[in-house]
PDB file of N, H, CA, C and O in Angstrom:
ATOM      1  N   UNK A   1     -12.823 -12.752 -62.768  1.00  0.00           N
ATOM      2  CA  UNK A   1     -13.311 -12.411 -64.075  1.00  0.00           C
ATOM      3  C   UNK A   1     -14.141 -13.591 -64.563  1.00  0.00           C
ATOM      4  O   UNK A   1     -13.669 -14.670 -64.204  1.00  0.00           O
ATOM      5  N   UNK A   2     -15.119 -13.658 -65.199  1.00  0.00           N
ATOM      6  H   UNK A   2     -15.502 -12.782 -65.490  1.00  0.00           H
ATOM      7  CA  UNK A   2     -16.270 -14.267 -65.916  1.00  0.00           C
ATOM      8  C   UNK A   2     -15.769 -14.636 -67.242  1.00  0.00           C
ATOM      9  O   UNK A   2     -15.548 -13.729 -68.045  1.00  0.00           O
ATOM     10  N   UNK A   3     -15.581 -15.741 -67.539  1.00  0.00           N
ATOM     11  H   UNK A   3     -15.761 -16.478 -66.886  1.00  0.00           H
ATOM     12  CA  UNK A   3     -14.858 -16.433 -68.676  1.00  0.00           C
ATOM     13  C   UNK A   3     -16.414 -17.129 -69.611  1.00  0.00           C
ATOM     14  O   UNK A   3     -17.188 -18.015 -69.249  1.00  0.00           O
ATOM     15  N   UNK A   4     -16.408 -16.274 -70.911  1.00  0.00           N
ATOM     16  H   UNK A   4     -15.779 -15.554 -71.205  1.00  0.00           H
ATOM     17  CA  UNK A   4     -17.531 -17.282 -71.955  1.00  0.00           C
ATOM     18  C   UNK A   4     -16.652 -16.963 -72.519  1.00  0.00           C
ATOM     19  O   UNK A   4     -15.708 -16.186 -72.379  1.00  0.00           O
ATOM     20  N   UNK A   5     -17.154 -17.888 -73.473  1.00  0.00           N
ATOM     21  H   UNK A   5     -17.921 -18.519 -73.587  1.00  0.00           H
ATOM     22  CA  UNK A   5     -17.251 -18.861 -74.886  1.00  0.00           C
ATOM     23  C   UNK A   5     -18.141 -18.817 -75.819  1.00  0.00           C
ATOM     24  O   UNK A   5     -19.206 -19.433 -75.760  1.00  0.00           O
ATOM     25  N   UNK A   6     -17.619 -17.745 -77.205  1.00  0.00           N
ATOM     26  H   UNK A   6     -16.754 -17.245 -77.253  1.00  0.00           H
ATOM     27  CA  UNK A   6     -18.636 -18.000 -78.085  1.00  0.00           C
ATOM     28  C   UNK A   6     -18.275 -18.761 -79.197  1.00  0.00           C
ATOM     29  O   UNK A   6     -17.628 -18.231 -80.101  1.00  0.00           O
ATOM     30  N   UNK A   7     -18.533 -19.677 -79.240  1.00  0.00           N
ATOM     31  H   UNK A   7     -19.058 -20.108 -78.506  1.00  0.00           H
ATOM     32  CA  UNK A   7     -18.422 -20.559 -80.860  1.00  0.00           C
ATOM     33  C   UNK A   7     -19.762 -20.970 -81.441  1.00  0.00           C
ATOM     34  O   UNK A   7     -20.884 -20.915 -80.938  1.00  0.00           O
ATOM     35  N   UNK A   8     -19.382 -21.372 -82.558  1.00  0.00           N
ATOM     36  H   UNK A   8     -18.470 -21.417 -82.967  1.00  0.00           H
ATOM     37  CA  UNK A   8     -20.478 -22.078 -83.493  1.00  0.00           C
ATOM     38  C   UNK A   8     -20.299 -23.533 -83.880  1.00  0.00           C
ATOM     39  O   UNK A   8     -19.521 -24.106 -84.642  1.00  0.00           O
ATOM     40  N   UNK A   9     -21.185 -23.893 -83.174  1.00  0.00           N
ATOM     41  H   UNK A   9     -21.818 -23.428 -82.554  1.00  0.00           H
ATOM     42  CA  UNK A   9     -21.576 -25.441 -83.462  1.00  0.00           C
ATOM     43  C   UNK A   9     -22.213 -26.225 -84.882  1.00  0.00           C
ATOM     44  O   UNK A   9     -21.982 -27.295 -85.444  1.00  0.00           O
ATOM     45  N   UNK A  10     -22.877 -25.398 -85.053  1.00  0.00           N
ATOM     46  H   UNK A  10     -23.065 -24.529 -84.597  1.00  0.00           H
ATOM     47  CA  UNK A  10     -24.396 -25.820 -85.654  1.00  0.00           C
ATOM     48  C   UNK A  10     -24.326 -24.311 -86.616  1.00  0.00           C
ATOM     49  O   UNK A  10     -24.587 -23.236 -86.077  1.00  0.00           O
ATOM     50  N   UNK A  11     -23.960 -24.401 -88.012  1.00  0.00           N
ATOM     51  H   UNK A  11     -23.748 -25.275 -88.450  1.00  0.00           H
ATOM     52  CA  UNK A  11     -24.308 -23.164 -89.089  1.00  0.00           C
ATOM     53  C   UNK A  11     -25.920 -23.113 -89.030  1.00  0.00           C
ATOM     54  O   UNK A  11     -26.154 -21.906 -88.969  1.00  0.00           O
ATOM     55  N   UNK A  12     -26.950 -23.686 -89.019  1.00  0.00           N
ATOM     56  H   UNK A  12     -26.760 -24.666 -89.069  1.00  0.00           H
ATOM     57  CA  UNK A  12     -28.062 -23.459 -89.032  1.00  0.00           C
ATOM     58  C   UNK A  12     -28.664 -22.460 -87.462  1.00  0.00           C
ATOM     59  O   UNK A  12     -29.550 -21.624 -87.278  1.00  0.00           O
ATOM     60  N   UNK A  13     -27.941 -22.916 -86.856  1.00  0.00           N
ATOM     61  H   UNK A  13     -27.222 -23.594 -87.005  1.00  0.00           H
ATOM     62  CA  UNK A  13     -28.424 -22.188 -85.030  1.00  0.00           C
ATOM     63  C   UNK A  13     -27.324 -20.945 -84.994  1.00  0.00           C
ATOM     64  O   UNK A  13     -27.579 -20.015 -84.228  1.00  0.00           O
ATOM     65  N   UNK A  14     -26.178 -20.892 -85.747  1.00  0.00           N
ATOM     66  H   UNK A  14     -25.971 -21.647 -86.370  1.00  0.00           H
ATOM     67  CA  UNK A  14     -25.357 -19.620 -85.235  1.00  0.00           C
ATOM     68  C   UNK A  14     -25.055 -19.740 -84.059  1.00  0.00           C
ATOM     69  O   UNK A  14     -25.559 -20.477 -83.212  1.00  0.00           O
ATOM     70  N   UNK A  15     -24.057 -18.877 -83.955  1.00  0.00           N
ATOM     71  H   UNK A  15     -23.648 -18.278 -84.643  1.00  0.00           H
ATOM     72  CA  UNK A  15     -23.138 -18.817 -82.876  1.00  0.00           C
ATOM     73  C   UNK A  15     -23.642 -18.739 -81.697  1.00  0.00           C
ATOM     74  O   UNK A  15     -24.730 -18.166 -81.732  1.00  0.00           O
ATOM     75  N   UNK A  16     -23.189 -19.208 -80.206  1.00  0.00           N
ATOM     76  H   UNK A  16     -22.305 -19.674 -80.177  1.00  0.00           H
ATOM     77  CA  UNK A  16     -24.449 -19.296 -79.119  1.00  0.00           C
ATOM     78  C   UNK A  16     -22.746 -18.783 -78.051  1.00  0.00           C
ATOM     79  O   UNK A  16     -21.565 -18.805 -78.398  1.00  0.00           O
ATOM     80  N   UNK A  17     -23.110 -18.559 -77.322  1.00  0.00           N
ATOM     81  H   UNK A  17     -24.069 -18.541 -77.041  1.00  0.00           H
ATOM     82  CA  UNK A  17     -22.323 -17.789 -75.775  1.00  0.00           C
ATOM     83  C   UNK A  17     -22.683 -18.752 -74.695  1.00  0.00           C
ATOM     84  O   UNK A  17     -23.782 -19.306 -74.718  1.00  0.00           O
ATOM     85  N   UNK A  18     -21.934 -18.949 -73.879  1.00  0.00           N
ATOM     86  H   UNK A  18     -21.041 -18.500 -73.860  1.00  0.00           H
ATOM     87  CA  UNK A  18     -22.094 -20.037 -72.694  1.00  0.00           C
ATOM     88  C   UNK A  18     -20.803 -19.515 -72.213  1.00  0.00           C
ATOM     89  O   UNK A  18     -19.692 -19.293 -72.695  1.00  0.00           O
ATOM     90  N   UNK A  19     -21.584 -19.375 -70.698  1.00  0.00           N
ATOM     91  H   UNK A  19     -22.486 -19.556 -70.307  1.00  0.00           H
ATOM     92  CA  UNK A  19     -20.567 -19.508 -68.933  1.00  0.00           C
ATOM     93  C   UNK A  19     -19.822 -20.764 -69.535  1.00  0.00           C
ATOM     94  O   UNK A  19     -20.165 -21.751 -70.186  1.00  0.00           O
ATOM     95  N   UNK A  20     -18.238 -20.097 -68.836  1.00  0.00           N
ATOM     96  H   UNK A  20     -17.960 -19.295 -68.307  1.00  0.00           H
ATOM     97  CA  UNK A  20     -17.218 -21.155 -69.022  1.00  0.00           C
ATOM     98  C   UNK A  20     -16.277 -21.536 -67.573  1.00  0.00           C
ATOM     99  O   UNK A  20     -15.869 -22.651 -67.248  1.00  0.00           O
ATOM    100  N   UNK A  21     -16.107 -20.360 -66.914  1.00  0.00           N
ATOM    101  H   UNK A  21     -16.438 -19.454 -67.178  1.00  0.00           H
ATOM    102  CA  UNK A  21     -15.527 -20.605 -65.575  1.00  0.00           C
ATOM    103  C   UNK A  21     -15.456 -19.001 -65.160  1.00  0.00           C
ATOM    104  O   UNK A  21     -15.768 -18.125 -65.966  1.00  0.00           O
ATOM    105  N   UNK A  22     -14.964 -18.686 -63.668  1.00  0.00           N
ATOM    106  H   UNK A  22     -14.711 -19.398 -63.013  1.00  0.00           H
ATOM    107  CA  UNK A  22     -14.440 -17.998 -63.474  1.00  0.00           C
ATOM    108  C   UNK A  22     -13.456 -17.747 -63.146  1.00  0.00           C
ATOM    109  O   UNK A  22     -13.120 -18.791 -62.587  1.00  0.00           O
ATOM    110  N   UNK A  23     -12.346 -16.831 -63.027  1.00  0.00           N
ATOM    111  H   UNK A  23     -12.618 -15.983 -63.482  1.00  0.00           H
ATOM    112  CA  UNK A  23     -11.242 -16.473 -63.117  1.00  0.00           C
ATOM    113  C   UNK A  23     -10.921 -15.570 -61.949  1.00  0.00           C
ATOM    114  O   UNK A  23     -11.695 -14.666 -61.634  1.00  0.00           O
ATOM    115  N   UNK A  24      -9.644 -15.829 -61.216  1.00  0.00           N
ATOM    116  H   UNK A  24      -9.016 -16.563 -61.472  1.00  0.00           H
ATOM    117  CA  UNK A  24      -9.249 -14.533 -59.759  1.00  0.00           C
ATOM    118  C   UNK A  24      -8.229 -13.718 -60.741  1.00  0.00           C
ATOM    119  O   UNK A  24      -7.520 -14.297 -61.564  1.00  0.00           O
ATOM    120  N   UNK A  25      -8.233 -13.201 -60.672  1.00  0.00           N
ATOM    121  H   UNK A  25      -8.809 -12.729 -60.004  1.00  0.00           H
ATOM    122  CA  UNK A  25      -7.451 -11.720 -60.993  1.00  0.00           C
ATOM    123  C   UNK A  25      -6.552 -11.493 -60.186  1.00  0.00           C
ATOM    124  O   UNK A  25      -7.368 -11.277 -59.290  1.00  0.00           O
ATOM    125  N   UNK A  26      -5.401 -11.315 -59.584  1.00  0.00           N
ATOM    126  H   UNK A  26      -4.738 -11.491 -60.312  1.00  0.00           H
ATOM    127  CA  UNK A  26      -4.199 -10.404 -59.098  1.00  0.00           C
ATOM    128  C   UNK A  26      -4.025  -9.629 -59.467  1.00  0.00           C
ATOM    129  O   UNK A  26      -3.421  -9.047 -58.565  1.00  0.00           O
ATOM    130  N   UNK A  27      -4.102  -8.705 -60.617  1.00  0.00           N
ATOM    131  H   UNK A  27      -4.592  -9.177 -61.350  1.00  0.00           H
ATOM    132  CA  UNK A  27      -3.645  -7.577 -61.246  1.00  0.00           C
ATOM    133  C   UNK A  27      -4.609  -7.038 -62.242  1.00  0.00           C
ATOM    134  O   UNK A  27      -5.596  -7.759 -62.393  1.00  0.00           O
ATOM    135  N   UNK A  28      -4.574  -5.871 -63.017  1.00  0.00           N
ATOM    136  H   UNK A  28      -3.773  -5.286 -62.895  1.00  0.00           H
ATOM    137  CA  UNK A  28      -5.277  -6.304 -64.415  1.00  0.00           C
ATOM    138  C   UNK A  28      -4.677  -5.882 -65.653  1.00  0.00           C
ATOM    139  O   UNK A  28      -5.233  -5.569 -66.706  1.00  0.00           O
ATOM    140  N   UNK A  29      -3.159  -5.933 -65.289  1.00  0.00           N
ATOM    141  H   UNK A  29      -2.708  -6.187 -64.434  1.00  0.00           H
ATOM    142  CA  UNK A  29      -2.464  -5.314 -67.079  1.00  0.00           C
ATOM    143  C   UNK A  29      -2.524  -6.853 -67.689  1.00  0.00           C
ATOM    144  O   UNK A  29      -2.973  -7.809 -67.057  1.00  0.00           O
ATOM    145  N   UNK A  30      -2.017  -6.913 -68.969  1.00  0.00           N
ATOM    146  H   UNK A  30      -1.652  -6.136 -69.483  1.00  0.00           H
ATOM    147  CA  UNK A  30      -2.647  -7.239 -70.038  1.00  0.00           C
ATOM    148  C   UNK A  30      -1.679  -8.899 -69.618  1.00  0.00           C
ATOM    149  O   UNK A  30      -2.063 -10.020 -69.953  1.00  0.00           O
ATOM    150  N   UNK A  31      -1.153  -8.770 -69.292  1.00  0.00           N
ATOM    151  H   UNK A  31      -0.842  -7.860 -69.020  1.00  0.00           H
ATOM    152  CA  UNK A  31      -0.266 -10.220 -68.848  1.00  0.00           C
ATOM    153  C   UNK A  31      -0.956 -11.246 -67.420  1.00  0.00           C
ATOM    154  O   UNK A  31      -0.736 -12.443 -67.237  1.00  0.00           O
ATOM    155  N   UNK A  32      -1.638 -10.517 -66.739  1.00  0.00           N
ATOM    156  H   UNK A  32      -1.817  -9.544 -66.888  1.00  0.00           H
ATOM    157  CA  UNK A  32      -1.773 -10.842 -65.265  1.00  0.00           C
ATOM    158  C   UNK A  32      -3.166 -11.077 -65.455  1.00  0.00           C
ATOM    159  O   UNK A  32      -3.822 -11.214 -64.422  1.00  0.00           O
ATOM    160  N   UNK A  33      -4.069 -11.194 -67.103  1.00  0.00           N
ATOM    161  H   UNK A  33      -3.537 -11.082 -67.942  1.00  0.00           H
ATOM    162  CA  UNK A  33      -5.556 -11.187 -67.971  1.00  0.00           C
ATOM    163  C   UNK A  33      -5.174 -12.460 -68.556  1.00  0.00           C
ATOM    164  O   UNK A  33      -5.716 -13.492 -68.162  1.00  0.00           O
ATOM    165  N   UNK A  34      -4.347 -12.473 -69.400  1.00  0.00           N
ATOM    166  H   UNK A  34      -3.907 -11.634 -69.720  1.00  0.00           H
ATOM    167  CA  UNK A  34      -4.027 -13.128 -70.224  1.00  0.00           C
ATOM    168  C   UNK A  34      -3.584 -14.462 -69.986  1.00  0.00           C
ATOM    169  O   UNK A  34      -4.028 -15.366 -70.694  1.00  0.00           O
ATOM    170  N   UNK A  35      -2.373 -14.809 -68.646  1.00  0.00           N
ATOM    171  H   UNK A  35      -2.012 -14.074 -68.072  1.00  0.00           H
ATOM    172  CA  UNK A  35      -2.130 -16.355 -68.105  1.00  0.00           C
ATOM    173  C   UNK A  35      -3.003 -16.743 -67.574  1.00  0.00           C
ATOM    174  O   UNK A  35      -3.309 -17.878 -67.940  1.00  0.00           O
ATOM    175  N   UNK A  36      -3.764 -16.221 -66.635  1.00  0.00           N
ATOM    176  H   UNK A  36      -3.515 -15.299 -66.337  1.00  0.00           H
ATOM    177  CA  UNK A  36      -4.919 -16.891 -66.166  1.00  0.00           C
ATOM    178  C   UNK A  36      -5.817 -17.049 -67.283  1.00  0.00           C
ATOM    179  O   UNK A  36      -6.360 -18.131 -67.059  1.00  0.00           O
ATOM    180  N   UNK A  37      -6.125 -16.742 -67.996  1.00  0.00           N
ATOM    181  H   UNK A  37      -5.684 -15.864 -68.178  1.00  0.00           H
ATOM    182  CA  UNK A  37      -7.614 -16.856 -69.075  1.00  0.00           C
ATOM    183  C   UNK A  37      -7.075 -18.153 -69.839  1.00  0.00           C
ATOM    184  O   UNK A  37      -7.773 -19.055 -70.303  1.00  0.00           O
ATOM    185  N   UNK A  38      -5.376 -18.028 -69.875  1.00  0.00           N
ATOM    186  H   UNK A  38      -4.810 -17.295 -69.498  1.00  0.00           H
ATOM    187  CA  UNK A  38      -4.755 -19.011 -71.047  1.00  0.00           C
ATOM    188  C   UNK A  38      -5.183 -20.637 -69.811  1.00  0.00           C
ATOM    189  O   UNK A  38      -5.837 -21.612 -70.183  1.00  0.00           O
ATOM    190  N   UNK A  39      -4.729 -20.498 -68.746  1.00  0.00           N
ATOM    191  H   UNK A  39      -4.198 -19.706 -68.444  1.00  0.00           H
ATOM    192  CA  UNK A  39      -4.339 -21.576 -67.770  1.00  0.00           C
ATOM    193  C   UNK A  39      -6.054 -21.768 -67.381  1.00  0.00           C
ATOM    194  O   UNK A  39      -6.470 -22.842 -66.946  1.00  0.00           O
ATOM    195  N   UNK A  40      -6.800 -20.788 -67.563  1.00  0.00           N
ATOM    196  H   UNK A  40      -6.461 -19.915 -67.916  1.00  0.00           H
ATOM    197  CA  UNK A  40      -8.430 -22.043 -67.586  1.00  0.00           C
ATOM    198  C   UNK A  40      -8.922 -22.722 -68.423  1.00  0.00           C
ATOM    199  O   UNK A  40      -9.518 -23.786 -68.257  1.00  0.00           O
ATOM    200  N   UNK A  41      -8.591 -21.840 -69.961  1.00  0.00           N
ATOM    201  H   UNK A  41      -8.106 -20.975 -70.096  1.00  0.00           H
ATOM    202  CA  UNK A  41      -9.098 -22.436 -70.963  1.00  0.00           C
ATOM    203  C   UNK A  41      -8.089 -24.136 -71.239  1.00  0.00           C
ATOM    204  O   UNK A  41      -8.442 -24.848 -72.179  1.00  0.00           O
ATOM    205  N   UNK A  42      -7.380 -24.403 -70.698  1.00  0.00           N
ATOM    206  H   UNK A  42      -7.093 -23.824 -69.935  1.00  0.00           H
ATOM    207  CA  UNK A  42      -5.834 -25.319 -70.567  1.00  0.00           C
ATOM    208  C   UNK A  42      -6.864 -26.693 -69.852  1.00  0.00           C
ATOM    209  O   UNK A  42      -7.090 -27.837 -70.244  1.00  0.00           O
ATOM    210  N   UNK A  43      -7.404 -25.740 -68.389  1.00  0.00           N
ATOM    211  H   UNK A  43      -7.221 -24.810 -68.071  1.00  0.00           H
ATOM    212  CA  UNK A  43      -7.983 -26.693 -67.794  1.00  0.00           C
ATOM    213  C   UNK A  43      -9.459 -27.723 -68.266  1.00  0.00           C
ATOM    214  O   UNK A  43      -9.932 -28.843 -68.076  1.00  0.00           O
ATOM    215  N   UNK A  44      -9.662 -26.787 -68.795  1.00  0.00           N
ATOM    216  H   UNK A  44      -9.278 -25.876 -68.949  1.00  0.00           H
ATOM    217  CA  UNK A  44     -11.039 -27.435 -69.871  1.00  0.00           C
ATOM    218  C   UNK A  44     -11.241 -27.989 -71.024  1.00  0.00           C
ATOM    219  O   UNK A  44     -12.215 -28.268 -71.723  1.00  0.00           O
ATOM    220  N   UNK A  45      -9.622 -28.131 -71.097  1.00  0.00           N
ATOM    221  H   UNK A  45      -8.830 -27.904 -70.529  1.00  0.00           H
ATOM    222  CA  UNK A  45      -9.402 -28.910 -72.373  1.00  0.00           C
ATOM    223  C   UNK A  45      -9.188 -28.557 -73.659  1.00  0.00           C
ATOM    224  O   UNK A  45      -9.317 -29.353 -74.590  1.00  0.00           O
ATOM    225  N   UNK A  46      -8.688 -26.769 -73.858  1.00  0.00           N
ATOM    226  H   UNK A  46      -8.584 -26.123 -73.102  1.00  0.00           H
ATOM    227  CA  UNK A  46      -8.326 -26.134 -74.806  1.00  0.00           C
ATOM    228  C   UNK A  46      -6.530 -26.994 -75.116  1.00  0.00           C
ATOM    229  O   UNK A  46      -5.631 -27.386 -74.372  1.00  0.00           O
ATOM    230  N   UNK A  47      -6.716 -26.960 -76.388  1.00  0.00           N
ATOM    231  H   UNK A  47      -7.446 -26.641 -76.992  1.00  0.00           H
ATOM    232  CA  UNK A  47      -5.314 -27.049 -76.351  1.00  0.00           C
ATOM    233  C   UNK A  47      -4.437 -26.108 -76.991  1.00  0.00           C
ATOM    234  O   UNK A  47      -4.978 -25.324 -77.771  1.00  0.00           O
ATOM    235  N   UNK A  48      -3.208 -26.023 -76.827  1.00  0.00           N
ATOM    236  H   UNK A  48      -2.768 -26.660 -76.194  1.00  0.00           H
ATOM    237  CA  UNK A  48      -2.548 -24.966 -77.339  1.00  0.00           C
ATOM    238  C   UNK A  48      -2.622 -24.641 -78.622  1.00  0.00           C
ATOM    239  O   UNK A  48      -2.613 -23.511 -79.110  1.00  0.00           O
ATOM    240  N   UNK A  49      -2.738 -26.247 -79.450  1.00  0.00           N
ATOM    241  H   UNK A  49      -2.746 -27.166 -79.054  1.00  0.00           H
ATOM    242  CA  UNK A  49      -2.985 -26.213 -80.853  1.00  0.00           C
ATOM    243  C   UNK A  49      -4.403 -25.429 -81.218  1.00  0.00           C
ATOM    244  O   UNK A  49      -4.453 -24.425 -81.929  1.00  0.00           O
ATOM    245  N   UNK A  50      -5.230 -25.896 -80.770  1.00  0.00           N
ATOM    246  H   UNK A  50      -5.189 -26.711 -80.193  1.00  0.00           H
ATOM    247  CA  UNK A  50      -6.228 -25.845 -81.015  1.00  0.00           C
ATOM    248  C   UNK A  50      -6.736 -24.238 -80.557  1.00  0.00           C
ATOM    249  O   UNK A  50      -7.899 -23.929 -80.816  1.00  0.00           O
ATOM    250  N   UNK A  51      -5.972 -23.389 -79.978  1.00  0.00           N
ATOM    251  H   UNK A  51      -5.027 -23.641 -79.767  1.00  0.00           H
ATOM    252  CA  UNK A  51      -6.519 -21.866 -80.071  1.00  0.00           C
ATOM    253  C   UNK A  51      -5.409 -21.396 -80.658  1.00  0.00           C
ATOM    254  O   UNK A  51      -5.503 -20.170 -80.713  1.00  0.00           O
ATOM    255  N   UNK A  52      -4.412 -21.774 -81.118  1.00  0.00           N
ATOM    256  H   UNK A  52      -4.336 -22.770 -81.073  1.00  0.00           H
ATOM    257  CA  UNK A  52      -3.735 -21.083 -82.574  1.00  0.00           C
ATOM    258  C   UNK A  52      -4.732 -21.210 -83.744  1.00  0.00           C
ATOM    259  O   UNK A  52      -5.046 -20.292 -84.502  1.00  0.00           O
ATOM    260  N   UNK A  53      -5.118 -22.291 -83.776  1.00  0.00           N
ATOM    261  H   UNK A  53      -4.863 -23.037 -83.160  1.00  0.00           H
ATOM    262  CA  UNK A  53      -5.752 -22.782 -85.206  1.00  0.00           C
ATOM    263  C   UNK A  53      -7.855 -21.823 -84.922  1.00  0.00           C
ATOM    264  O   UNK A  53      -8.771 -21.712 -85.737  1.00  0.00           O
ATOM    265  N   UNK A  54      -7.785 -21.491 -83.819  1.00  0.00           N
ATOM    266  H   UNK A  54      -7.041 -21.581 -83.157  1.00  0.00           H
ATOM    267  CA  UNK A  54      -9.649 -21.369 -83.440  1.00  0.00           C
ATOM    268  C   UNK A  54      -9.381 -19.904 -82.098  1.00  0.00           C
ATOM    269  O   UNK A  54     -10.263 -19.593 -81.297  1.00  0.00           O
ATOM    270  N   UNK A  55      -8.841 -19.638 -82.124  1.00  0.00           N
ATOM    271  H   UNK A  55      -8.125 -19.891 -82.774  1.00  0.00           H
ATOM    272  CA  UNK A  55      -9.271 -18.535 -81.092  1.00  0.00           C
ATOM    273  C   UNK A  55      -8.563 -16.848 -81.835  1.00  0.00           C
ATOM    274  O   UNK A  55      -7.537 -16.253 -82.164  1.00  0.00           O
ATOM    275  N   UNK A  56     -10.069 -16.766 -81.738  1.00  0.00           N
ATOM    276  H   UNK A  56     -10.903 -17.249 -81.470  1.00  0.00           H
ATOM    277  CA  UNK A  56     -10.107 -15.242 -82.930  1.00  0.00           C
ATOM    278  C   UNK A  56      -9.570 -14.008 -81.714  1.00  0.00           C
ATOM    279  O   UNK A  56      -8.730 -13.176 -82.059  1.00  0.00           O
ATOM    280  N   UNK A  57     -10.004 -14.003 -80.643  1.00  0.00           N
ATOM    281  H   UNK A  57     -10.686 -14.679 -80.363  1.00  0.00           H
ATOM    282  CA  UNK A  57     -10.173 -12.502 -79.903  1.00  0.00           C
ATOM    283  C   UNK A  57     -10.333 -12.593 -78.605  1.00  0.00           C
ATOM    284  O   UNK A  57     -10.532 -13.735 -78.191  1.00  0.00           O
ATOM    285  N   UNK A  58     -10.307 -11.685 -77.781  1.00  0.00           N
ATOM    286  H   UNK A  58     -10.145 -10.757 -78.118  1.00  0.00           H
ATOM    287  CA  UNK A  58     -10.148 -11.761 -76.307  1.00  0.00           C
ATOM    288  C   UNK A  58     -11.046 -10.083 -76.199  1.00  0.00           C
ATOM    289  O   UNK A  58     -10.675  -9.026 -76.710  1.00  0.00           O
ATOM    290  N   UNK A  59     -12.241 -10.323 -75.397  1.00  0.00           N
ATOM    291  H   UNK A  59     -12.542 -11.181 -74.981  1.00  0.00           H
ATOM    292  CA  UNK A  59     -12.968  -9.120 -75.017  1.00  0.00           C
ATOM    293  C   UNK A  59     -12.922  -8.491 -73.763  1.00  0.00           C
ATOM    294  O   UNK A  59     -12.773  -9.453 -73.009  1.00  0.00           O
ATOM    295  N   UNK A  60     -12.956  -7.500 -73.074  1.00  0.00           N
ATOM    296  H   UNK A  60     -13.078  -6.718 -73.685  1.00  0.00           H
ATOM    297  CA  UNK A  60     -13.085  -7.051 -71.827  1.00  0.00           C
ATOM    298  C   UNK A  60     -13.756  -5.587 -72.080  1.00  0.00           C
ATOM    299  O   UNK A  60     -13.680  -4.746 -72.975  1.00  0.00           O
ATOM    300  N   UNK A  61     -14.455  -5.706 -70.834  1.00  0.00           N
ATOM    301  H   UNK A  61     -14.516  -6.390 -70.107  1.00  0.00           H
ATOM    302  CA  UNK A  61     -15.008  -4.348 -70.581  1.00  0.00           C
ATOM    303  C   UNK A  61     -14.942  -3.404 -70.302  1.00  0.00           C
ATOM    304  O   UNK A  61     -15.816  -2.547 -70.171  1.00  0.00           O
ATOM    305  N   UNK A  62     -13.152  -3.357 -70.054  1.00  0.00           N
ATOM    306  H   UNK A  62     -12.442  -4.053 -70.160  1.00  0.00           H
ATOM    307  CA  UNK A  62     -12.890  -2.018 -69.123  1.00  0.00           C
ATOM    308  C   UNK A  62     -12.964  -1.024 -68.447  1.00  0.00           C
ATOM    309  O   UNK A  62     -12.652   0.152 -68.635  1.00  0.00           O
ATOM    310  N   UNK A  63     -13.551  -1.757 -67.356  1.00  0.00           N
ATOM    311  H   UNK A  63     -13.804  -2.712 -67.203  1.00  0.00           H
ATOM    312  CA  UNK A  63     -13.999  -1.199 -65.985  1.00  0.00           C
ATOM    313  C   UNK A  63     -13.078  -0.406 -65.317  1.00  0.00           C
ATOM    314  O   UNK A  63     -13.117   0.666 -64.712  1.00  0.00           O
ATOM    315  N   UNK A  64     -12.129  -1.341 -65.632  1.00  0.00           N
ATOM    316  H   UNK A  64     -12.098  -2.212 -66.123  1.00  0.00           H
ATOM    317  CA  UNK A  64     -10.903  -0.244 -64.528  1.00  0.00           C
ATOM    318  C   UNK A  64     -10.367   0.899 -65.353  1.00  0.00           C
ATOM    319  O   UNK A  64      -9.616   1.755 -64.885  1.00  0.00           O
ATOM    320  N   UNK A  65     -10.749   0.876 -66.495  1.00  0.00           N
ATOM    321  H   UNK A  65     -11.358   0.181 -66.876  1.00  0.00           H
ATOM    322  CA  UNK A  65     -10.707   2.353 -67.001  1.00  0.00           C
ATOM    323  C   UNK A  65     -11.786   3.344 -66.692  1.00  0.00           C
ATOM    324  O   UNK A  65     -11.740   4.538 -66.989  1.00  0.00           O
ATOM    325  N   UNK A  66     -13.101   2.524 -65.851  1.00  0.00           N
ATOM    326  H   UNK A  66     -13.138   1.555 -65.610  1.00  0.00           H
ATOM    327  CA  UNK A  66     -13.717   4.105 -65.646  1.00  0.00           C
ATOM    328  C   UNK A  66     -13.736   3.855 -63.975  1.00  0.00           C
ATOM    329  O   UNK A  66     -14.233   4.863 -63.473  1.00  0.00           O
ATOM    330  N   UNK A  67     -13.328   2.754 -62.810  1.00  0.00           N
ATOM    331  H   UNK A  67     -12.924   1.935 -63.217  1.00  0.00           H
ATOM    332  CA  UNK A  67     -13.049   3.265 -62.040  1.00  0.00           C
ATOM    333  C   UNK A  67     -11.682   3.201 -61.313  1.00  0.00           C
ATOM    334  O   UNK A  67     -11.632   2.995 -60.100  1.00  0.00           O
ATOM    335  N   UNK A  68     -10.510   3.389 -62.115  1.00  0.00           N
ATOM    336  H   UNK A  68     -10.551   3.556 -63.100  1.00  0.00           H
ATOM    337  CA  UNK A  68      -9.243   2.969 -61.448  1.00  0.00           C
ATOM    338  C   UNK A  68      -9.103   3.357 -59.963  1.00  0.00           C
ATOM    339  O   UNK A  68      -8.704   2.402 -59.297  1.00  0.00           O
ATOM    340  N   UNK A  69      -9.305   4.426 -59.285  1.00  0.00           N
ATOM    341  H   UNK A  69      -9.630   5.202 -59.826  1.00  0.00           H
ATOM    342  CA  UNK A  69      -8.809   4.525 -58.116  1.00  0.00           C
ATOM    343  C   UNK A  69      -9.713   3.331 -56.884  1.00  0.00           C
ATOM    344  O   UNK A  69      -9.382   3.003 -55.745  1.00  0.00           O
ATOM    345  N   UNK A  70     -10.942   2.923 -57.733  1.00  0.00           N
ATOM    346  H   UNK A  70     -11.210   3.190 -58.658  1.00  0.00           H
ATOM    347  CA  UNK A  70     -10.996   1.462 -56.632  1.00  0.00           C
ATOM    348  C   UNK A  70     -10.573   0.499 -57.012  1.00  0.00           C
ATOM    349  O   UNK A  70     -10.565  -0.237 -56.025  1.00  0.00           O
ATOM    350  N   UNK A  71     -10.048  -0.224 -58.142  1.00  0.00           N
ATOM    351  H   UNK A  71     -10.055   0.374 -58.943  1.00  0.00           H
ATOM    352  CA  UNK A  71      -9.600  -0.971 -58.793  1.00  0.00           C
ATOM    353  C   UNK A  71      -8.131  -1.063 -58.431  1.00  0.00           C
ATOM    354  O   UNK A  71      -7.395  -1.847 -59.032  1.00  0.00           O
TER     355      UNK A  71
END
């Protein structure tokens, strides 16, 4: 899975999106999404505090809802 990052730096430039890492998948229910996404953002220097206090939302595209039987 393809891990960005949208924050805002700069109120005059607005919010900007940037590649952050990628991610292997084993599974895709909502737990087997979620430790890995938690354990990269960990590696890059998120801290736990710091996405209680700053991390609004988690997006996906749900693919494997339109092709589960290859998924």
């Amino acid at each position: 899975m393809v891990v960005y990052v949208r924050a805002t730096f700069d109120a005059d430039v607005g919010p900007v999106t940037f590649f952050l890492d990628m991610v292997e998948l084993h599974a895709t229910d909502a737990n087997e999404i979620v430790a890995p996404v938690l354990q990269c953002l960990a590696g890059h220097g998120f801290t736990e505090e710091f996405l209680k206090e700053s991390w609004v939302g988690l997006a996906v595209d749900g693919v494997r809802n339109c092709f589960p039987s290859i998924l």
